[in-house]
C-alpha positions as CSV (number, residue, x, y, z in Angstrom):
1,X,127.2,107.0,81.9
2,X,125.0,109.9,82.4
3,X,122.9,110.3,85.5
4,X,119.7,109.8,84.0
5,X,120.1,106.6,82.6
6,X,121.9,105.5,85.9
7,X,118.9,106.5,87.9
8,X,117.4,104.0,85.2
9,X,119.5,101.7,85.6
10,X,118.5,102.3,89.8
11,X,114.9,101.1,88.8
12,X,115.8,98.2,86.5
13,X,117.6,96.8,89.6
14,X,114.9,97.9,92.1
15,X,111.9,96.9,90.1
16,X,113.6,93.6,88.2
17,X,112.0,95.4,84.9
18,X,113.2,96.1,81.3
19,X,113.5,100.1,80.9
20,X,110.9,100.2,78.6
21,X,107.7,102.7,79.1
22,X,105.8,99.5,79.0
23,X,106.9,98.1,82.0
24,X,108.9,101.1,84.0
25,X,106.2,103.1,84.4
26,X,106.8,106.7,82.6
27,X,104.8,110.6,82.1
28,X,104.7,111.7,78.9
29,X,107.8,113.9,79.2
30,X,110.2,110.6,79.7
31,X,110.4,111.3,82.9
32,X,109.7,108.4,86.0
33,X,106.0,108.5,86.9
34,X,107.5,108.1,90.7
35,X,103.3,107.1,91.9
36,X,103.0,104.4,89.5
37,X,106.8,102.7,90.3
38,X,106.9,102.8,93.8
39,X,104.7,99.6,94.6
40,X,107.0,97.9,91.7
41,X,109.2,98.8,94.1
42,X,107.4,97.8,97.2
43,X,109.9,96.5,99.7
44,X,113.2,98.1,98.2
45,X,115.2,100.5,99.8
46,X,113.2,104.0,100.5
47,X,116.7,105.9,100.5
48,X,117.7,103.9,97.0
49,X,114.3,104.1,95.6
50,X,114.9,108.5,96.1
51,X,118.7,108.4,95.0
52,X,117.0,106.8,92.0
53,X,114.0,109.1,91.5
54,X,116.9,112.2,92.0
55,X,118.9,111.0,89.3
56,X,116.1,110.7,87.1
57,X,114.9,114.5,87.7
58,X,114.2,116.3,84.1
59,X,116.5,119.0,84.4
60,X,119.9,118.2,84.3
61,X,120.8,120.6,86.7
62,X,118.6,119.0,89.3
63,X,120.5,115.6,89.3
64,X,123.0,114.8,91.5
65,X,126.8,114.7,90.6
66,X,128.1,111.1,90.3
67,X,130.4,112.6,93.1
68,X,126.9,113.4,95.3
69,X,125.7,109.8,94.2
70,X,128.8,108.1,95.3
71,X,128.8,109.7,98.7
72,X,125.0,108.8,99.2
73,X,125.1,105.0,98.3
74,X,128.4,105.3,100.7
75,X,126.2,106.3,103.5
76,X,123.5,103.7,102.9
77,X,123.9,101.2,105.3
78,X,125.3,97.4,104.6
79,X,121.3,96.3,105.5
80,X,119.5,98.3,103.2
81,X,121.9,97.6,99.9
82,X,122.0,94.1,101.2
83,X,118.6,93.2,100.9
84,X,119.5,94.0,96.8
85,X,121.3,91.0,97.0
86,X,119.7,88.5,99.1
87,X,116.5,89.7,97.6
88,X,114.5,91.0,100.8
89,X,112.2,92.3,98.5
90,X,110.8,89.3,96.6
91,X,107.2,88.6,97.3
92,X,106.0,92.1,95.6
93,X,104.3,92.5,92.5
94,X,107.0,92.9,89.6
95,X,104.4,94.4,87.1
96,X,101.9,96.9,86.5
97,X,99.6,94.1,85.7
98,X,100.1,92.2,88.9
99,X,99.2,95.2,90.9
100,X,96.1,96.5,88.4
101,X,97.5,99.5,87.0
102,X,96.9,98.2,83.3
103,X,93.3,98.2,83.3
104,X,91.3,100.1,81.0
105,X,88.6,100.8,83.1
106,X,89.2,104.7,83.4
């Protein structure tokens, strides 16, 4: 798997969305829009929210080696990756919709 589309695969888990620019929010380059996904992510692990946002970074070279991934979920603690499971992180909005970012009102 390349680290891009782990760091996708991050905000699938983090957000509960599809990874679709419809509902992971994206800027026109394909790269995350990181304003408009944190409060899809409201409540989730700050530390796996940025591993996420890192290994999404456009330039290759500015991801993190799976070996650099690896050792950072190692040093998450047991509270913060549990609160993935038990879902610590429930009652927070799980679109763009539910939090008003879809209008057209610009």
């Amino acid at each position: 798997m390349k680290r891009f589309s782990y760091g996708i695969v991050l905000c699938e888990i983090l957000t509960r969305l599809k990874a679709t620019p419809d509902e992971i929010p994206r800027v026109n380059s394909f790269g995350l829009d990181e304003t408009a996904l944190r409060p899809l992510c409201a409540g989730a692990p700050e530390k796996l929210m940025q591993l996420a946002f890192h290994c999404c970074q456009l330039a290759p070279n500015d991801r993190p080696l799976f070996s650099q991934i690896v050792k950072s979920l190692r040093n998450m603690s047991q509270f913060d990756l549990a609160m993935l499971v038990e879902g610590e992180y429930r009652d927070r909005p799980t679109s763009a919709h539910e939090i008003g970012m879809d209008s057209d009102d610009d």
